[in-house]
N, C-alpha and C positions, 0 to 999 in steps of 0.2 A: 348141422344135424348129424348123428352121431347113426351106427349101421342097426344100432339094434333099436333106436325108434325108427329107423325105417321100415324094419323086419313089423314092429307093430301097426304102424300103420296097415301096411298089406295085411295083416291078419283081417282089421275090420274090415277090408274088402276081400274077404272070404275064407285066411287062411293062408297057411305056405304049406306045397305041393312039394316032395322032396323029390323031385326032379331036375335035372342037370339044365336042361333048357329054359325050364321053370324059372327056376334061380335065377339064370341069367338075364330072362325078361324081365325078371322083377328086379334083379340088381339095374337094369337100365333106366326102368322108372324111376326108382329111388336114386339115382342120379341127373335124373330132370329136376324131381323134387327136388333137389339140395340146390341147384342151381337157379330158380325160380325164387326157389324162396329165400336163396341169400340175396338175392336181386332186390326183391320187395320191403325186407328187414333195412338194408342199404338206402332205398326210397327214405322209408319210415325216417331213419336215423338222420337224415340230411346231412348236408356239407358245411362247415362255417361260412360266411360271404366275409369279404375281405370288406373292412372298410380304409379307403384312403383319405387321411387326412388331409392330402396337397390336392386334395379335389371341393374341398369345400367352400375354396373362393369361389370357383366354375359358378355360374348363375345365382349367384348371391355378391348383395350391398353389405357394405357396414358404417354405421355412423363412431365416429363425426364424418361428413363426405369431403373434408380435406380446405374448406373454408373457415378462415379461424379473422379474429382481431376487429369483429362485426356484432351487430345489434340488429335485430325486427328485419330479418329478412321476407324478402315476398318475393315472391315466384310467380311470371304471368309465362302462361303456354300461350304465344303469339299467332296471327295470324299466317303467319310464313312457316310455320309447324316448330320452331324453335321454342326452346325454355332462354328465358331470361331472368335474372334475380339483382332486385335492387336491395339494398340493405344501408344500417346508420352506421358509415363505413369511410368517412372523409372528413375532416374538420370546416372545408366548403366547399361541401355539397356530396353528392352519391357516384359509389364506383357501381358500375354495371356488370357480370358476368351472362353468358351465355354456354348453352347446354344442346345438346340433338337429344341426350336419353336422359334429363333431368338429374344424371349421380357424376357427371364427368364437366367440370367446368372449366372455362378459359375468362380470365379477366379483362375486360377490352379497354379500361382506363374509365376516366369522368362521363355518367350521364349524363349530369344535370353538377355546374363547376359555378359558385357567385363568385364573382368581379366585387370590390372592392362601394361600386353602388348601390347592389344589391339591399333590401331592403331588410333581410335580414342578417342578422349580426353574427349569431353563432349558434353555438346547438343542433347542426341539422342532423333532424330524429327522421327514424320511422316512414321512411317513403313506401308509396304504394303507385301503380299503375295502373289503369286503366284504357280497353283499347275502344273505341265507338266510333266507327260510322269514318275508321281509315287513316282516324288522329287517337295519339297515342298521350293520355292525360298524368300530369306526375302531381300528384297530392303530398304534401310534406311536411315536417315544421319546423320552426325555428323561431331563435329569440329577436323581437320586431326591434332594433336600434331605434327607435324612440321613445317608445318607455320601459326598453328590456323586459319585456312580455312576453312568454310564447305564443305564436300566433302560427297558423295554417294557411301553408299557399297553393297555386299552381302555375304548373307550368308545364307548357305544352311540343310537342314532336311529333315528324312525320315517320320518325323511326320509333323500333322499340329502345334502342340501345342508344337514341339522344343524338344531338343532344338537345337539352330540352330547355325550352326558354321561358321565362314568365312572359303573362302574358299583360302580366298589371305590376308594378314595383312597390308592391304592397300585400297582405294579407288579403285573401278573397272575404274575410268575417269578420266582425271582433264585435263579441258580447260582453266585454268589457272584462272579462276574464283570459285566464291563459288558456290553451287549448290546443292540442297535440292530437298524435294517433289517425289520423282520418282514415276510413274506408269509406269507398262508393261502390253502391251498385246500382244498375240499368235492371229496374223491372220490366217484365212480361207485358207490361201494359205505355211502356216507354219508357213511365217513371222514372226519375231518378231521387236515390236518396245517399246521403252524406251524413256519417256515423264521427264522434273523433271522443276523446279524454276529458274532460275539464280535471286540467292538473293540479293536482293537490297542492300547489306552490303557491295560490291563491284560494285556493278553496275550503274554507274552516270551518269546521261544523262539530260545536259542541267542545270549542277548543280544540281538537283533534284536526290534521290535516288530511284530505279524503279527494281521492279521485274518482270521480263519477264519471259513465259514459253515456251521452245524448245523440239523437238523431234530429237530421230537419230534412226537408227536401231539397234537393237541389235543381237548379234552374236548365230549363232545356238544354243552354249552351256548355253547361257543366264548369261554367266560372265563378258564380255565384249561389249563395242561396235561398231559398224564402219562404218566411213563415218563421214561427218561434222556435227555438228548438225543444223538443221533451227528453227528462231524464227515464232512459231505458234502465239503468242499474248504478247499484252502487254497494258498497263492501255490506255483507249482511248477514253470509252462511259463515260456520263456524272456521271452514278452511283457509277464508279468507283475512282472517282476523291473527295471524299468526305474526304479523311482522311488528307487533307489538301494540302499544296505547297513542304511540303519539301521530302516527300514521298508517291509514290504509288505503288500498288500491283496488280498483276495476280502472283495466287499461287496455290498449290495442286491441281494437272491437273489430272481427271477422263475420259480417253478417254475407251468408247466401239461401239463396230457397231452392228447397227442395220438396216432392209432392204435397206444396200448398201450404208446407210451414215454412216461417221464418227461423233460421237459427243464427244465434249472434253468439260465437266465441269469444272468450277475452283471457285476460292473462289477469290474477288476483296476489297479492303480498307484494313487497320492494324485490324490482329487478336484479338488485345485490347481493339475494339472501338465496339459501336453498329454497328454501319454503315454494319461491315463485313458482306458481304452475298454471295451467291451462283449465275453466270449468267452459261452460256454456247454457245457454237458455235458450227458450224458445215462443215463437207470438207467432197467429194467425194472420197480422197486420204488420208492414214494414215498418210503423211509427210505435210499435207495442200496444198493450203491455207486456211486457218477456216474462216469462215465467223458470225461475233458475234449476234445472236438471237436480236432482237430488242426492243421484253420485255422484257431484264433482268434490274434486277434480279429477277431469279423464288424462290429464296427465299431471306427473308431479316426479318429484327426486328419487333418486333409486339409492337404499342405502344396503349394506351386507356384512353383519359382522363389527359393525360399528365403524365402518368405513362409507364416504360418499363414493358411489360410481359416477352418479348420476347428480347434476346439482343444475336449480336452478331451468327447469327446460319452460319456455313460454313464449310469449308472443311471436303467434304464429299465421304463417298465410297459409292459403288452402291453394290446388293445385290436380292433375291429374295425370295417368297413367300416358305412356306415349299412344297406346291403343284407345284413349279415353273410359275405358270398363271400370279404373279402381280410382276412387281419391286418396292423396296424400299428403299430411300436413307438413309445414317445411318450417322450423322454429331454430331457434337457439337455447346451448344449454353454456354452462362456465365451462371454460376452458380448463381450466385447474376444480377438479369440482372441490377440494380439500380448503381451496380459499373462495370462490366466488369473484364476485365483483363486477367492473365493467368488460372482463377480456372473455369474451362470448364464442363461440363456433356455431356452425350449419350443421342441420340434423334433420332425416328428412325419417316420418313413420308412417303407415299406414291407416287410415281411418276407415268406417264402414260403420252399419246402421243395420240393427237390432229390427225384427219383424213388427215391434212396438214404436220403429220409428226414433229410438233413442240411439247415441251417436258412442262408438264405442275405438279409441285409438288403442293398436298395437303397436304402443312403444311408452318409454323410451326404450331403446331396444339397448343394449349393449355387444350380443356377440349379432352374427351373419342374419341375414332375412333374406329370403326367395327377392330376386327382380321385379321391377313393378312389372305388370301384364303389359304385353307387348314386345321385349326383351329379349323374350329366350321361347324355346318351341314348346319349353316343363308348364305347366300351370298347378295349379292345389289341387290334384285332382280325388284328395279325401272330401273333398266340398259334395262329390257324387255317389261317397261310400253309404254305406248303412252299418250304422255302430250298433257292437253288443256289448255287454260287459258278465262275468262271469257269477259278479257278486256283489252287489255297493251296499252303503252305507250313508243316512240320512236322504235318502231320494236321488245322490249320484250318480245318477246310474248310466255315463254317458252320454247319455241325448243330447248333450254341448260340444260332445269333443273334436268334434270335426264341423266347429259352425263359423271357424274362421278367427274367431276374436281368443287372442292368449291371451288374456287376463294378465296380463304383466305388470297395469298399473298397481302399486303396491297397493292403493286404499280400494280397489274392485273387492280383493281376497275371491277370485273369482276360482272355481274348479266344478271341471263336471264329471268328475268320475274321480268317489272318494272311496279307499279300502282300510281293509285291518293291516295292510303289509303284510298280509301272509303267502308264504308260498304256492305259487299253483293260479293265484289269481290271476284275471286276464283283463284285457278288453281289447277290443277286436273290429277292424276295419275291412266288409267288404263290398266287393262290385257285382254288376252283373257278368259280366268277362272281363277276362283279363287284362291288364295294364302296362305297359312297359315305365317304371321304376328307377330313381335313380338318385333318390336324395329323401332323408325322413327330419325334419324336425318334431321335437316333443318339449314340450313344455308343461314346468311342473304348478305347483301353488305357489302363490305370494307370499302369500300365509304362512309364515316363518314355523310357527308352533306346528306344523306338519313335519313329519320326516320325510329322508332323503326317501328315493324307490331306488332301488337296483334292480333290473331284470335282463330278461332274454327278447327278442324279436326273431319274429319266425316267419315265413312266406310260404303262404300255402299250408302250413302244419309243416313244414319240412326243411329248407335249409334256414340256419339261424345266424346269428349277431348275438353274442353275446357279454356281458357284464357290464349292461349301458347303466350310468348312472344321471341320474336324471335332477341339473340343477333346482334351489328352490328360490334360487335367487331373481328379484325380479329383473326380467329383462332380457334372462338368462334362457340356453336351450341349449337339449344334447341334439346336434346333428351330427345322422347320419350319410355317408356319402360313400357310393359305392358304385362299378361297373355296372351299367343298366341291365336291367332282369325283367323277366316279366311274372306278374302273379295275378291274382284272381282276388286275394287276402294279406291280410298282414294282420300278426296278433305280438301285444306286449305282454309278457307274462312273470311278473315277479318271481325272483329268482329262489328265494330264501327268507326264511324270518327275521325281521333285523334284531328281535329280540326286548324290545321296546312294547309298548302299548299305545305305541304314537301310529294315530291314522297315517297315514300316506296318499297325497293327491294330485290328480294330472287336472293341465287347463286346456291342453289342444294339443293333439298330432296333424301335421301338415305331410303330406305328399306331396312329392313334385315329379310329375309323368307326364304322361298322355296314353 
């Protein structure tokens, strides 16, 4: 502030008295003023917040989780509070690993190892476990050495980690076909029921080879089963129809219930291809009829630029957080996603369920993701904001963007706060008090035909972050990570016009605080 707007100011509070004392009372004010109000201009202006890069591993996972040369992993959280994961990962039979926080594994060697009488030959796919009542059940398949058939067995432990023995030297079924894949689950009412594949390697329909997935019930002791079995699904939705004319798939059936539905996940296209992805359906009744979700697939290949990141992500187990609050699916994608094939890795994402009850995964992910709940003391805590936005376009006007689900799957094209790219725009997270602060993911559109955002982040209206650019790639997020702060708010505000007439759009900002 310069002396002679100070001289003015005092005039509107009366005038200046040309007096020697005068002056100097009034020079004193006008010397608080300038200091006050360089204070408050300072506020206004904020400070940049550092962000440190070498901080962004700190309470954050990244897939792949470091399990590679594997098929159809499953993942049981045991009775002894341990993670365990059996996968199609031995020529005879299944290796087992073990986990305390579900992202850090140790290999302990053979669950479940055949001997040379074993009654199956080769192939051993797709194991699953199940724990009841203190015994720990291994469902499995393999080609039965008598009529080189896939066939479904069990075999049973008093441990999770095996090892585990048949309990019959034979198939527990055979409907006269091959048949792979199994899931079982223990209803609410005792129930048990037994889900698996009828593999396309005998089953032709229409000249076409086609894998169907069936359920029957299974028998108290969980050895056998009984009753016919019924076909719950078979290749039918467009997505599923990609891996060409001479063959299709519905395979590796994940059924659990949740608030009185059934939902039965599966994996649809050939395991070798990108294409393979994850859809699901849903039935009132454990035996059906399913009814197939109409966005699937909720997962599928992540591509950018004409590159695969992402190839091939499917058959997958389901799972939960160490705290039990979040599910997580645990699948395999290719190793090399540029080739495919059988050389597979562990990939673990996050699922969660729409206020309509439909089932919605964040992933495949590619860069860092927040810890499952239970891990770290941060949680989401934009899940408790109240979102604004400055300006949208087509009805985006936010009301998604802190509901948890990034939209990452490329075929969602999911965003809920869509703009002109113009500068000045905003949209804006806040609380009812303040938050301690320490990490921001943002996530942009699927939706390729949108443009990049650039902008600024702000706290409180005040110190900022700024020239964040905001990937559109699926899978993709800019995180931020920075010394823990506290604020009330946080606003992202486009920096500049990019000069285009290409929209611009976000799918989720995530906070991680308390």
């Amino acid at each position: 502030m310069k002396f002679h707007t100070a001289l003015k100011i005092m005039q509107l509070w009366g005038g200046i008295i040309l007096n020697k004392k005068r002056i100097l009372l009034y020079g004193t004010i006008v010397m608080v003023l300038i200091v006050v109000i360089g204070r408050v201009s300072m506020l206004n202006r904020g400070e940049s917040v550092v962000v440190n890069a070498d901080k962004i591993e700190e309470d954050t996972f990244k897939n792949p989780i470091g399990i590679n040369n594997i098929g159809d992993p499953f993942v049981l959280k045991a009775a002894d509070g341990k993670y365990y994961m059996y996968a199609t990962s031995a020529p005879r039979g299944y290796y087992v690993w073990s986990s305390e926080d579900m992202l850090n594994w140790t290999k302990l060697g053979y669950a479940y190892e055949a001997d040379s009488n074993n009654w199956g030959l080769k192939d051993f796919w797709a194991p699953e476990v199940v724990e009841h009542k203190g015994k720990y059940y291994m469902y499995y398949s393999a080609r039965y050495k008598e009529n080189n058939s896939l066939r479904v067995g069990v075999a049973v432990s008093d441990k999770p980690q095996g090892p585990f023995v048949n309990v019959q030297n034979k198939p527990m079924f055979d409907f006269g076909y091959a048949a792979i894949d199994a899931d079982v689950i223990v209803d609410e009412d005792g129930r048990k029921y037994l889900y698996y594949s009828r593999d396309c390697s005998e089953n032709i329909v229409s000249g076409r080879h086609e894998s169907h997935i069936y359920g029957v019930e299974l028998s108290d002791d969980m050895l056998s089963v009984k009753g016919e079995p019924k076909l719950l699904a078979k290749p039918e939705q467009e997505w599923e129809l990609q891996s060409g004319n001479e063959s299709r798939w519905n395979e590796g059936p994940l059924v659990f219930k949740k608030n009185g539905n059934y939902y039965m996940m599966y994996s649809g296209n050939f395991y070798g291809d990108k294409k393979y992805g994850i859809g699901y359906a849903v039935s009132k009744s454990p035996l059906g009829p399913f009814t197939k979700y109409e966005g699937n697939p909720i997962v599928s290949y992540v591509e950018s630029n004409d590159k695969t990141l992402v190839s091939g992500p499917g058959h997958n187990s389901l799972t939960v957080s160490p705290d039990g609050k979040d599910y997580y699916i645990v699948y395999h994608s290719h190793t090399e996603p540029a080739v495919g094939g059988g050389n597979r890795r562990v990939c673990i994402d996050k699922l969660g369920f729409r206020a309509d009850g439909t089932i919605f995964v964040n992933g495949p992910t590619i860069t860092s993701q927040p810890l499952p709940s239970g891990l770290s003391k941060d949680r989401n805590i934009a899940l408790e904001a109240n979102a604004t936005a400055s300006s949208s376009i087509e009805g985006y006007n936010a009301k998604g963007i802190n509901d948890g689900e990034t939209g990452i799957n490329a075929q969602s094209e999911k965003h809920d706060w869509v703009t002109n790219n113009k500068a000045g725009e905003f949209v804006k997270l806040e609380w009812d008090k303040p938050k301690k602060i320490n990490k921001i993911f943002i996530y942009g559109s699927a939706n390729a035909e949108r443009e990049v955002i650039s902008g600024t982040l702000k706290f409180d209206d005040k110190d900022f972050i700024k020239n964040i650019e905001i990937p559109i790639e699926p899978g993709k997020a800019a995180i931020l990570s920075f010394d823990e702060r506290e604020a009330k708010s946080i606003k992202f505000i486009i920096e500049k016009d990019n000069g285009t007439s290409k929209e611009a759009a976000l799918s989720e900002i995530m906070v991680m605080g308390r």
